[in-house]
N, C-alpha and C positions, 0 to 999 in steps of 0.2 A: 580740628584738623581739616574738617572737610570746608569748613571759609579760607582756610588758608591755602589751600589748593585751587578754590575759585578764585582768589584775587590774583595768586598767579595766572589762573587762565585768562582771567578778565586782563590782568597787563599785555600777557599774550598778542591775545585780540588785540586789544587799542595798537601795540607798535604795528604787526601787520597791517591795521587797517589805515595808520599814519604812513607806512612804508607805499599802500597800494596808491595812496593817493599823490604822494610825490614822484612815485613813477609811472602814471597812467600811461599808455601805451596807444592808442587810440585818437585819432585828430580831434578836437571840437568840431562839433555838427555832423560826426558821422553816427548822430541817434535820433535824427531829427524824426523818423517816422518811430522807434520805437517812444520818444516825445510826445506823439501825437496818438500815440496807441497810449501812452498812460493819461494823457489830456481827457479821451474820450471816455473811457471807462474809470476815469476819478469823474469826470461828469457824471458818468451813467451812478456809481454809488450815489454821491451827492444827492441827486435827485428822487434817491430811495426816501431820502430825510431818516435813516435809522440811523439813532445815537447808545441805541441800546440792543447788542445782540450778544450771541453766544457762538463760537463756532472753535473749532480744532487747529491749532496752527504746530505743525512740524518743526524744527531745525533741522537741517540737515548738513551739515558743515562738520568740520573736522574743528570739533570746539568740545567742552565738556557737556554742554546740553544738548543732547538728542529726544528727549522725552516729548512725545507727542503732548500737547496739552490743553485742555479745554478751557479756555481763553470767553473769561466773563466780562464784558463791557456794559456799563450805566454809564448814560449821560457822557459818552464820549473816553471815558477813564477804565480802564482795565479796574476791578474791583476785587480780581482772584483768578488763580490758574489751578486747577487740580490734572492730575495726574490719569490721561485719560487709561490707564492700566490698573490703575490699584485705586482710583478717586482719591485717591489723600492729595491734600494740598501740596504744590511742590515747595521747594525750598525758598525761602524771602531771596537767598542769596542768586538762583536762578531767576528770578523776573524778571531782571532789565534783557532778557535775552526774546521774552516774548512780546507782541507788540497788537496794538488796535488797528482797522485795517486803514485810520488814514497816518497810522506810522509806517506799514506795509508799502502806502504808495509815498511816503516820505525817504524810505530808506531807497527803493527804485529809481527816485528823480536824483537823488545824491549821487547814485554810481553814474547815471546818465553825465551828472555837471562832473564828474572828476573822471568819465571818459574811460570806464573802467575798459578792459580787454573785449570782455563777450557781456551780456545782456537779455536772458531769456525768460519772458514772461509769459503766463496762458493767464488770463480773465472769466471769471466767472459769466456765461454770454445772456443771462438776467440783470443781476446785480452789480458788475461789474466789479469786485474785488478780484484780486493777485489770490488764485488758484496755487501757482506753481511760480515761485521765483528763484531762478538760478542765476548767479553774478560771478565772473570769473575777475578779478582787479587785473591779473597782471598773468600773461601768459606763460608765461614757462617757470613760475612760481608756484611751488607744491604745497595745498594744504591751505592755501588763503581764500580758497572757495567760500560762498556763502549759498545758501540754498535753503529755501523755506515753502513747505507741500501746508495750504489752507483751504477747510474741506468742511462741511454743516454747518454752513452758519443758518442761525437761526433768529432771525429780527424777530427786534418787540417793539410791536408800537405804542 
């Protein structure tokens, strides 16, 4: 019962986020600095060269995963997410909702190109990974928010 509940939230998800994109609200090029704010700080990780860490990444959205969750990365690929509250592994059916931090700056540049409404990001000011990402698609649209709080990571080299 409880996958059947996530495939309807996951359809959910996809129309909203099919909706926000056919009606982005926002001209082209008016993200050109926050553009170059993720330019620099995808530089700044990059040049960490870490393909292997550990760190906490949030949902925060009006979606069915809210679970804080400590987010394993080898060689570039998520390996496992456990459940920073209880350590148990979360659900197989919750992982596509958690992400490595160069999908963190993949999902960013996407609202950028589809020109979402608003665009709010903080940067780790070492490492430069997406701290705190908030994306509004469409403004006066309730509930299509995205928002993601990432918080100890911890490289291996």
């Amino acid at each position: 019962m409880r996958l059947r509940r996530w495939s309807r939230g996951a359809a959910w998800l996809t129309f909203v986020i099919a909706l926000a994109a056919a009606c982005g609200v926002t001209e082209p090029g008016d993200y050109e600095e926050e553009r170059d704010r993720l330019a620099e700080n995808r530089g700044r990780w990059s040049s960490q060269g870490f393909d292997s860490y550990d760190y906490v990444l949030q949902p925060l959205c009006f979606c069915l995963v809210t679970t804080p969750g400590n987010v394993v990365v080898r060689a570039g690929a998520i390996i496992g997410v456990t459940n920073v509250e209880t350590g148990e592994p979360v659900p197989q059916t919750w992982l596509q909702v958690y992400m490595t931090v160069e999908q963190l700056f993949a999902f960013i540049e996407d609202a950028i190109d589809r020109s979402a409404h608003s665009i709010d990001v903080d940067y780790h000011p070492q490492y430069g990974y997406p701290t705190n990402i908030r994306i509004d698609y469409i403004e006066n649209m309730i509930d299509e928010e995205m928002a993601f709080e990432a918080s100890g990571l911890v490289p291996l080299r």
